[in-house]
N, CA, C and O atoms as CSV, one atom per row, in Angstrom:
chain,resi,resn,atom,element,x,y,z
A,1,UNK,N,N,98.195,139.708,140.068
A,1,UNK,CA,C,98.950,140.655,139.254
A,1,UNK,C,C,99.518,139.916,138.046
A,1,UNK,O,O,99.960,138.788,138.263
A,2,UNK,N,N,99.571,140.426,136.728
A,2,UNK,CA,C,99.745,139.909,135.688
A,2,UNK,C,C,100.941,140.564,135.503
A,2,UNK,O,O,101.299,141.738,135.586
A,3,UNK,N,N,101.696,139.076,135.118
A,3,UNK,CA,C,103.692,139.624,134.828
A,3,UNK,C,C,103.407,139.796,133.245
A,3,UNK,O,O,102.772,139.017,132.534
A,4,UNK,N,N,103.920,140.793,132.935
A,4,UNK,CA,C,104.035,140.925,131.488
A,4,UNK,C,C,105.722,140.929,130.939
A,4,UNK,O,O,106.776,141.342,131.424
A,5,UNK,N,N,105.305,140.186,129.578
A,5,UNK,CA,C,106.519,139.841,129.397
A,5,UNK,C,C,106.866,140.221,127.415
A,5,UNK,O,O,106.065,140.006,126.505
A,6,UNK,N,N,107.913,140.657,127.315
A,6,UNK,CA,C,108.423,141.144,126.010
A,6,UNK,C,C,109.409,139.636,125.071
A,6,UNK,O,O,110.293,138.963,125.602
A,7,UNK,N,N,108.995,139.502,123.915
A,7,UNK,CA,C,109.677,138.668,123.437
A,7,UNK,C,C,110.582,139.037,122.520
A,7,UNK,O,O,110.310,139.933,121.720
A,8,UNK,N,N,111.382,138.611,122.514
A,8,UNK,CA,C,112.491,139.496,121.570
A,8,UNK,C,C,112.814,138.639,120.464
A,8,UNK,O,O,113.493,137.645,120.718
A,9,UNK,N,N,112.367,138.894,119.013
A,9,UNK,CA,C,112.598,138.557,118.459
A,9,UNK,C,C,114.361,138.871,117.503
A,9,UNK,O,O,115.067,139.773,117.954
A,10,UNK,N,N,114.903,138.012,116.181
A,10,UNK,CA,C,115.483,137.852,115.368
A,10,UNK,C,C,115.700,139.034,114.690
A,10,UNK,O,O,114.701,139.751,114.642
A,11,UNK,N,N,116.605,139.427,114.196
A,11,UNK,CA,C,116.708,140.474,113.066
A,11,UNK,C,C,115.484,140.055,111.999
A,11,UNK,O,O,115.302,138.847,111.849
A,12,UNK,N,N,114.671,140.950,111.281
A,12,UNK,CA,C,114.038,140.598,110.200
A,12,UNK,C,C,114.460,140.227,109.120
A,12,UNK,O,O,115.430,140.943,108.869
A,13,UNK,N,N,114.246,139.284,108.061
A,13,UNK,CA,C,114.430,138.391,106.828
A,13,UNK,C,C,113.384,138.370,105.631
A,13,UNK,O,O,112.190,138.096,105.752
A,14,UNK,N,N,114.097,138.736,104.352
A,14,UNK,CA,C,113.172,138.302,103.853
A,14,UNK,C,C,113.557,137.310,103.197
A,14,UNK,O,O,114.606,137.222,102.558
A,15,UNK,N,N,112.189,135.997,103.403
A,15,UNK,CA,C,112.359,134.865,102.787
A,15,UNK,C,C,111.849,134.463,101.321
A,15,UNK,O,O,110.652,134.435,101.608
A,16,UNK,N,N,111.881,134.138,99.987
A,16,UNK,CA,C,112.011,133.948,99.389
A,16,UNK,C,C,111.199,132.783,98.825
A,16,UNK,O,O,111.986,131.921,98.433
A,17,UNK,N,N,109.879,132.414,98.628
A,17,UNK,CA,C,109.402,131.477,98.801
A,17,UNK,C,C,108.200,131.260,97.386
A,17,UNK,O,O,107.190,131.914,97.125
A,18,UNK,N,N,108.895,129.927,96.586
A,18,UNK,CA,C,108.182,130.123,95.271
A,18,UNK,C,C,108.045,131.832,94.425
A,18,UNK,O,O,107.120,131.987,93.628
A,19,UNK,N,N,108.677,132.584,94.600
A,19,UNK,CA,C,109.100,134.353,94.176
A,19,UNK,C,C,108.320,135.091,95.085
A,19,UNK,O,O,108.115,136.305,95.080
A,20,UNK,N,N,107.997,134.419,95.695
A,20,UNK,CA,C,107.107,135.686,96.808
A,20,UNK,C,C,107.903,136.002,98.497
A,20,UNK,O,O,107.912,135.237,99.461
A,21,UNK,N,N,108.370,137.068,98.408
A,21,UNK,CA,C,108.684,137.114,99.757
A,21,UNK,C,C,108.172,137.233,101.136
A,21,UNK,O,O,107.423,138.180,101.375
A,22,UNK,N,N,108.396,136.613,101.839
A,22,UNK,CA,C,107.799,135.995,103.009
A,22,UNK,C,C,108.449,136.949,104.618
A,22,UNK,O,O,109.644,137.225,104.515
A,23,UNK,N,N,107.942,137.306,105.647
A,23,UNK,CA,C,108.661,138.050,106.231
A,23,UNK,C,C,108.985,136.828,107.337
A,23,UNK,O,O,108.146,136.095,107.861
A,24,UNK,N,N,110.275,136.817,107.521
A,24,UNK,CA,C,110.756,135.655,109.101
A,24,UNK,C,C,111.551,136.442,109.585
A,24,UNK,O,O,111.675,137.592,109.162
A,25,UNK,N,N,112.273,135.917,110.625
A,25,UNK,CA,C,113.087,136.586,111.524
A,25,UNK,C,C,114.286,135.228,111.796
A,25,UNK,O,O,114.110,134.021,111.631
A,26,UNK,N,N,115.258,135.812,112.165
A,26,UNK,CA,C,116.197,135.169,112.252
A,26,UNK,C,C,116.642,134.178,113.492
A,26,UNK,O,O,117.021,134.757,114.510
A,27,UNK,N,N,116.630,132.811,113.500
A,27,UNK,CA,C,116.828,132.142,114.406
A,27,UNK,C,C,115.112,131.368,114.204
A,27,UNK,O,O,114.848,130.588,115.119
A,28,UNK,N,N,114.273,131.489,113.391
A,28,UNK,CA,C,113.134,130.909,112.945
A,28,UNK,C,C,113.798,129.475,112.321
A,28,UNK,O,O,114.989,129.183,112.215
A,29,UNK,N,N,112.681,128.742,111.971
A,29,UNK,CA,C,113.226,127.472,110.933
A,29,UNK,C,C,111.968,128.071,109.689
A,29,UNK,O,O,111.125,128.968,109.712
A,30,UNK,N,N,112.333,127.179,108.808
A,30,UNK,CA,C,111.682,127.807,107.740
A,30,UNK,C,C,110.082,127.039,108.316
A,30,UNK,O,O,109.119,127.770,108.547
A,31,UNK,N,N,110.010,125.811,108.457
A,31,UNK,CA,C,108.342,125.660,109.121
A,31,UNK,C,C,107.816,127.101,109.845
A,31,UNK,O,O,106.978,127.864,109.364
A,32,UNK,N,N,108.481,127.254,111.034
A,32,UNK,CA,C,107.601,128.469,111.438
A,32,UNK,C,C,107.863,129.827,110.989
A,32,UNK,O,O,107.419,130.709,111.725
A,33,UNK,N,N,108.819,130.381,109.387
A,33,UNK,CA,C,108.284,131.644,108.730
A,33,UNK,C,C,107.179,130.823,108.060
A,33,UNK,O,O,106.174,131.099,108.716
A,34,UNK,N,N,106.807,129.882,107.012
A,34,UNK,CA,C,105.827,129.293,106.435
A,34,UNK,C,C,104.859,129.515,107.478
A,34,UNK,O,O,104.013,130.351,107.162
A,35,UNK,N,N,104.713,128.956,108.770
A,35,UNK,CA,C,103.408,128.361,109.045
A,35,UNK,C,C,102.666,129.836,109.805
A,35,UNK,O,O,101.518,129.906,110.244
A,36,UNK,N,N,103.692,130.915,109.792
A,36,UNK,CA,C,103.094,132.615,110.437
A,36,UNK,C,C,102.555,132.731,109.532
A,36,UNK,O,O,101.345,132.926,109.647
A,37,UNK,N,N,103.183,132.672,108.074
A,37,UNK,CA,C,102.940,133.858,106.873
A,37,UNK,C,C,101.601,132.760,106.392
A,37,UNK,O,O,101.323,132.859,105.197
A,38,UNK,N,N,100.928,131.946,107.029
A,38,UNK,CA,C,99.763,130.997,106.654
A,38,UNK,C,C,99.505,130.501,105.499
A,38,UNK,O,O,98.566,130.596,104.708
A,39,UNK,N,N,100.798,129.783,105.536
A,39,UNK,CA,C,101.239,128.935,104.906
A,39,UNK,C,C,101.032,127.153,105.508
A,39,UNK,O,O,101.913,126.483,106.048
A,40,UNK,N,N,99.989,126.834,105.288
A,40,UNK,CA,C,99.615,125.357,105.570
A,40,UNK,C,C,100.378,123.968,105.334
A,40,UNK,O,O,100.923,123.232,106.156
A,41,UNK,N,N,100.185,123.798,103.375
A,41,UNK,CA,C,100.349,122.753,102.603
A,41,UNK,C,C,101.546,123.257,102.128
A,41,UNK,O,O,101.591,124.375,101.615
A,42,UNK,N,N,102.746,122.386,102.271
A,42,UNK,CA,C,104.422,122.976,101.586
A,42,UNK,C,C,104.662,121.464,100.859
A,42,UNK,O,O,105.809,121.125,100.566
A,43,UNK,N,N,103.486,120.563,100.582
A,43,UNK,CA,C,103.836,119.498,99.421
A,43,UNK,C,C,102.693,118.690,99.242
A,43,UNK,O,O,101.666,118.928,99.877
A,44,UNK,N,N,102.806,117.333,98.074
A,44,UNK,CA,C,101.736,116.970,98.453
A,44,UNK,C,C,102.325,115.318,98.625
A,44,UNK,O,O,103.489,115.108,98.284
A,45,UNK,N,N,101.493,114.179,99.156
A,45,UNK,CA,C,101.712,112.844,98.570
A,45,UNK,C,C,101.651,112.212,97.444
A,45,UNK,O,O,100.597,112.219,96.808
A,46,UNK,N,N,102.668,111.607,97.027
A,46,UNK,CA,C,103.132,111.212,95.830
A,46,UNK,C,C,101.656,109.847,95.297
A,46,UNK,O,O,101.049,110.040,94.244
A,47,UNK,N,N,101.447,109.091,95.843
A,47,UNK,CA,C,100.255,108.203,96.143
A,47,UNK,C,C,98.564,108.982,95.594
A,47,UNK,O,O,97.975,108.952,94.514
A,48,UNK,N,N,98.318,109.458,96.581
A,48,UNK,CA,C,97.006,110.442,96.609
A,48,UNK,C,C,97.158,112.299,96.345
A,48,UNK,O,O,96.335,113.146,95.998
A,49,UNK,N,N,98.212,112.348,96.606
A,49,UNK,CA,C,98.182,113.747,96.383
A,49,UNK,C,C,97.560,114.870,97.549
A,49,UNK,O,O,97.210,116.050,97.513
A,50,UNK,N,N,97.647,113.648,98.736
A,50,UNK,CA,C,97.373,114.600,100.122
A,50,UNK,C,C,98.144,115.601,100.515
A,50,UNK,O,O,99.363,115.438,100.559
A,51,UNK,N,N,97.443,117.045,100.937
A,51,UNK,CA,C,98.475,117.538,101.464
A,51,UNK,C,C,99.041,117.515,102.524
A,51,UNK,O,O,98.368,117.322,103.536
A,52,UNK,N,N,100.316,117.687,102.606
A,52,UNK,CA,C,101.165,117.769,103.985
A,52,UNK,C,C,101.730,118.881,104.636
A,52,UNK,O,O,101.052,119.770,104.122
A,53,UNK,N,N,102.604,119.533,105.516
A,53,UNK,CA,C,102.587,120.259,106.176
A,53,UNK,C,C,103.264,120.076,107.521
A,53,UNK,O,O,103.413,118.910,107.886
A,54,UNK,N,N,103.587,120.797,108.111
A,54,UNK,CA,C,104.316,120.750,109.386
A,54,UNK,C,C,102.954,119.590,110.289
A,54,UNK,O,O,101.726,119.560,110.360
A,55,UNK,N,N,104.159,118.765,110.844
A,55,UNK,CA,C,103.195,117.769,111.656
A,55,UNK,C,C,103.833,117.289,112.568
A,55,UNK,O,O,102.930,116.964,113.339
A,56,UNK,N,N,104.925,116.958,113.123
A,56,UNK,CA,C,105.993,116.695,114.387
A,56,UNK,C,C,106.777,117.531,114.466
A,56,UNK,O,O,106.916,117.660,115.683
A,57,UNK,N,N,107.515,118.326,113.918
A,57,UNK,CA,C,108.106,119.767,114.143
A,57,UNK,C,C,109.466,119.526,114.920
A,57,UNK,O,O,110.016,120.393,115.600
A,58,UNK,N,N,110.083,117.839,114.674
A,58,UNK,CA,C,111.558,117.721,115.448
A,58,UNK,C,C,112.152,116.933,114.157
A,58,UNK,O,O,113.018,116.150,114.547
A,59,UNK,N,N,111.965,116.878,112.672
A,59,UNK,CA,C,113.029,115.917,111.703
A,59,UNK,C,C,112.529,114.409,112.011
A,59,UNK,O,O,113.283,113.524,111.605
A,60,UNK,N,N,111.374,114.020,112.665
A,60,UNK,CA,C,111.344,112.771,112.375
A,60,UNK,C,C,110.974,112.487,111.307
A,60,UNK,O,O,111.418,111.589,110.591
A,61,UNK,N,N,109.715,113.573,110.980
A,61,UNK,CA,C,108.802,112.598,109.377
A,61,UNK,C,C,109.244,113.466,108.460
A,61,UNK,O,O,109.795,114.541,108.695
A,62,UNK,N,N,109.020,113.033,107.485
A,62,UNK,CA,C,109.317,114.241,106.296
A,62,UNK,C,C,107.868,114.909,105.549
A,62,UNK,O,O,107.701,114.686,104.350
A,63,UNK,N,N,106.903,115.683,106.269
A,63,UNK,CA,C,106.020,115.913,106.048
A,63,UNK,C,C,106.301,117.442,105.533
A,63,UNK,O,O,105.666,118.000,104.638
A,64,UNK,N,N,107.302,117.961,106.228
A,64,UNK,CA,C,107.729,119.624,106.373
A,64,UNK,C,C,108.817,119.477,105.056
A,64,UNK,O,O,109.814,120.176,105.233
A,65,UNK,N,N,108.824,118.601,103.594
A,65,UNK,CA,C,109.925,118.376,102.990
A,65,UNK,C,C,109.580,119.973,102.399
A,65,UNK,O,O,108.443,120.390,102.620
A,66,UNK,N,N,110.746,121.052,101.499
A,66,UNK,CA,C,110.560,121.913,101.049
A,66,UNK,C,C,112.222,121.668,99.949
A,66,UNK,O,O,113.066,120.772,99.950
A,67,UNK,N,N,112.119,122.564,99.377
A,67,UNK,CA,C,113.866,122.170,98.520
A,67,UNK,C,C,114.348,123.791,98.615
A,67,UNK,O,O,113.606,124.723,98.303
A,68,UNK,N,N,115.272,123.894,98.942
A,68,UNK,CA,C,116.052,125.112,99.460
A,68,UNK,C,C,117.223,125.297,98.122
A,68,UNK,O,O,117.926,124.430,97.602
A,69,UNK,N,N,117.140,126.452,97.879
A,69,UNK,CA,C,118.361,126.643,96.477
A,69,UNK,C,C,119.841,125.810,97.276
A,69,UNK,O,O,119.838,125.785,98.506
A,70,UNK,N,N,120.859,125.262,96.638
A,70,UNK,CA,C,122.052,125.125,96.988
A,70,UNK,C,C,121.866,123.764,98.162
A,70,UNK,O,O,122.781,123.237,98.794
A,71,UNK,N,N,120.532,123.446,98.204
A,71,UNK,CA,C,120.796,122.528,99.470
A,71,UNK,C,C,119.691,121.633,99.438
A,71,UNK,O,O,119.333,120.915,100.372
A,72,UNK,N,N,119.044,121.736,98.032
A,72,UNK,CA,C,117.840,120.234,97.884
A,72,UNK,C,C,116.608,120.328,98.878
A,72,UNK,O,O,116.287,121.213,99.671
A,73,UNK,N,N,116.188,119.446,98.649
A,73,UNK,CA,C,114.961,118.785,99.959
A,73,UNK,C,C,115.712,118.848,101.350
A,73,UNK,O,O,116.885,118.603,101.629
A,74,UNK,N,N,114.917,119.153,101.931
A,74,UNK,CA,C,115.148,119.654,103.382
A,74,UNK,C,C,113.608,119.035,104.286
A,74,UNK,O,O,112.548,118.601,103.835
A,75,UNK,N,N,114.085,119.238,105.696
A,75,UNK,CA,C,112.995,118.884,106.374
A,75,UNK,C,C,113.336,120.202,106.794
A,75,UNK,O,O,114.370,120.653,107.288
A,76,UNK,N,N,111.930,120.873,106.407
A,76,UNK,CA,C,112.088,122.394,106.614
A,76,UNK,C,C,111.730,123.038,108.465
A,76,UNK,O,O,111.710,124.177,108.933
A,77,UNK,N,N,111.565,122.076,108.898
A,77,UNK,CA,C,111.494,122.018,110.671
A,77,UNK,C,C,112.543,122.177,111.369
A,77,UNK,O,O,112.598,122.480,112.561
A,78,UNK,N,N,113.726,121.902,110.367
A,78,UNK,CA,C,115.097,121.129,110.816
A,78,UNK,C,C,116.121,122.556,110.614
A,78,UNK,O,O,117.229,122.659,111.140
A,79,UNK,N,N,115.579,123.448,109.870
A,79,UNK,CA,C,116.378,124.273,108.817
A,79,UNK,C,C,116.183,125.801,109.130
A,79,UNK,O,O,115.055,126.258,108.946
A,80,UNK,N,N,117.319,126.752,109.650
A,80,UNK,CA,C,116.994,128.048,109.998
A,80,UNK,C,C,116.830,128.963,108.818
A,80,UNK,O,O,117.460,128.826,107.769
A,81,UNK,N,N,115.839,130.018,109.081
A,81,UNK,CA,C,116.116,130.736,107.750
A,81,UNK,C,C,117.502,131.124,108.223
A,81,UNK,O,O,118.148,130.891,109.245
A,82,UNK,N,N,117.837,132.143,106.544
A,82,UNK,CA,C,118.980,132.633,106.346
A,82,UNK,C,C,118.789,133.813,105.303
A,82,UNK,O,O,118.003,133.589,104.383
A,83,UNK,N,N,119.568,135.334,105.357
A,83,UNK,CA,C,119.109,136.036,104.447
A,83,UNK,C,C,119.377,135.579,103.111
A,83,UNK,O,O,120.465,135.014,102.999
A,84,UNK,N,N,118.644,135.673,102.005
A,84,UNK,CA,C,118.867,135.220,100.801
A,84,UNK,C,C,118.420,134.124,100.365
A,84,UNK,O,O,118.557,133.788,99.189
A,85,UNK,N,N,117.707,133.275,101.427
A,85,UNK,CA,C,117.327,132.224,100.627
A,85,UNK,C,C,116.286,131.621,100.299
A,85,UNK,O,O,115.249,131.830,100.927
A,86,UNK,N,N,116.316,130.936,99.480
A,86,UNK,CA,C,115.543,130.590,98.601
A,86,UNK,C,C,114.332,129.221,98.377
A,86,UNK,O,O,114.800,128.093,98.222
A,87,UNK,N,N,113.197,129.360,98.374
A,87,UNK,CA,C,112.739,128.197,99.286
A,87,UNK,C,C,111.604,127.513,98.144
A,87,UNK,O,O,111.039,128.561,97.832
A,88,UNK,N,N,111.133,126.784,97.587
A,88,UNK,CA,C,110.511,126.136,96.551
A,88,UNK,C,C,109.618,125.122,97.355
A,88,UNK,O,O,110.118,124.323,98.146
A,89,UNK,N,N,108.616,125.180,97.171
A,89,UNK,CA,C,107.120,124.141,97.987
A,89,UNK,C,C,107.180,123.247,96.967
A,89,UNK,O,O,107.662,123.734,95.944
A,90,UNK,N,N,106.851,122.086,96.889
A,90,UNK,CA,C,106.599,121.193,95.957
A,90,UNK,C,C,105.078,121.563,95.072
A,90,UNK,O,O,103.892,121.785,95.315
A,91,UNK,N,N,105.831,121.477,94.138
A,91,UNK,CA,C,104.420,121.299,93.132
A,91,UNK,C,C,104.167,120.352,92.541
A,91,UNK,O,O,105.212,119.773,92.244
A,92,UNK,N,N,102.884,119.604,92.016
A,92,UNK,CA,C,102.765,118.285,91.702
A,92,UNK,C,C,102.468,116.903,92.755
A,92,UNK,O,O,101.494,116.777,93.497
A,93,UNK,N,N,103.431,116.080,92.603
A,93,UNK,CA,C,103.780,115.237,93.816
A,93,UNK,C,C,105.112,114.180,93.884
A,93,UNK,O,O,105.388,113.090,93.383
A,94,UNK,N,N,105.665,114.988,94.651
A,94,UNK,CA,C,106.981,114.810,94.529
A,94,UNK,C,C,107.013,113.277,95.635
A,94,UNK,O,O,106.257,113.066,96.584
A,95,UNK,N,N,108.061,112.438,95.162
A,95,UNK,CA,C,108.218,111.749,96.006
A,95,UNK,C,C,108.899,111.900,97.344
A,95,UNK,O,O,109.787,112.736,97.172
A,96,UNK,N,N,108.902,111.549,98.405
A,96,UNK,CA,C,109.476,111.706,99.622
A,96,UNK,C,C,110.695,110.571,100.192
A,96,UNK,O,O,110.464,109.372,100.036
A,97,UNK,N,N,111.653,110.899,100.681
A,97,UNK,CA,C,112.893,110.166,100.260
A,97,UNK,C,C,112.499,108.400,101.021
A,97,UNK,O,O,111.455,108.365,101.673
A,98,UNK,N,N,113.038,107.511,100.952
A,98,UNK,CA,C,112.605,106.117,101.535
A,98,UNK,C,C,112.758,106.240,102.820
A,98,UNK,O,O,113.617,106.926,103.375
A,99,UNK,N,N,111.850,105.515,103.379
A,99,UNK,CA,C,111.291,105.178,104.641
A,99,UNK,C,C,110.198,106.460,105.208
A,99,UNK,O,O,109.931,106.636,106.397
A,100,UNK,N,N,109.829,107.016,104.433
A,100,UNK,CA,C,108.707,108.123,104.726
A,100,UNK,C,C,107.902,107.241,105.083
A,100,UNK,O,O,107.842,106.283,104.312
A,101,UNK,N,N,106.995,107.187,106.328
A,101,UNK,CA,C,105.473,106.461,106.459
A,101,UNK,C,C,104.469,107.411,106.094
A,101,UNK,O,O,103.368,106.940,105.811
A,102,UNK,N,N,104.624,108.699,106.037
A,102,UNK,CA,C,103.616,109.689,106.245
A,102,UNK,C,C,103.137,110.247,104.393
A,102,UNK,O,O,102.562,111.291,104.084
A,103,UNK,N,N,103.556,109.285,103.585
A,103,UNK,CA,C,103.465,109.349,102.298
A,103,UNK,C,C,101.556,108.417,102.232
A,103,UNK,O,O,100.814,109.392,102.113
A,104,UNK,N,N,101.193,107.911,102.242
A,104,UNK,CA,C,100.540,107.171,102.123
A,104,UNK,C,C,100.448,105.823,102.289
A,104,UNK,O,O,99.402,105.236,102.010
């Protein structure tokens, strides 16, 4: 017999992301509204220009960096949405703060 089970999500959000709004739910981090709304690459390496992206998903590496209005670079793994805000992917190749290994 198969237990079926209901997940209850967050109030809905809309997130704000480079001007496009993104749908998350509340109690999300911004990695997983990005990585539903298939959203892959949120920067690149400063070195080669690889892209990066959610890759340990606990604040160790800074692969998930994103810059949030009012609150800079973020490790966006680390970071709940919130209504209103505002979320900027790197464009170019931004550097990643010291001691990044996952830069190149």
């Amino acid at each position: 017999m198969r237990e079926e089970s209901v997940i209850e999500r967050g109030e809905p959000i809309d997130l704000l992301v480079d001007g496009e709004a993104i749908k998350a739910y509340a109690g999300e981090t911004i990695a997983g509204a990005l990585t539903a709304a298939g959203r892959r690459v949120f920067r690149h390496t400063a070195k080669t220009g690889a892209p990066r992206g959610l890759f340990c998903g606990i604040g160790i590496c800074f692969d998930c960096l994103v810059t949030v209005e009012g609150m800079g670079q973020v490790r966006s793994c680390m970071v709940s949405v919130q209504p209103g805000m505002r979320v900027s992917l790197f464009e170019g190749n931004p550097s990643a703060p010291r001691g990044d290994s996952a830069t190149d």
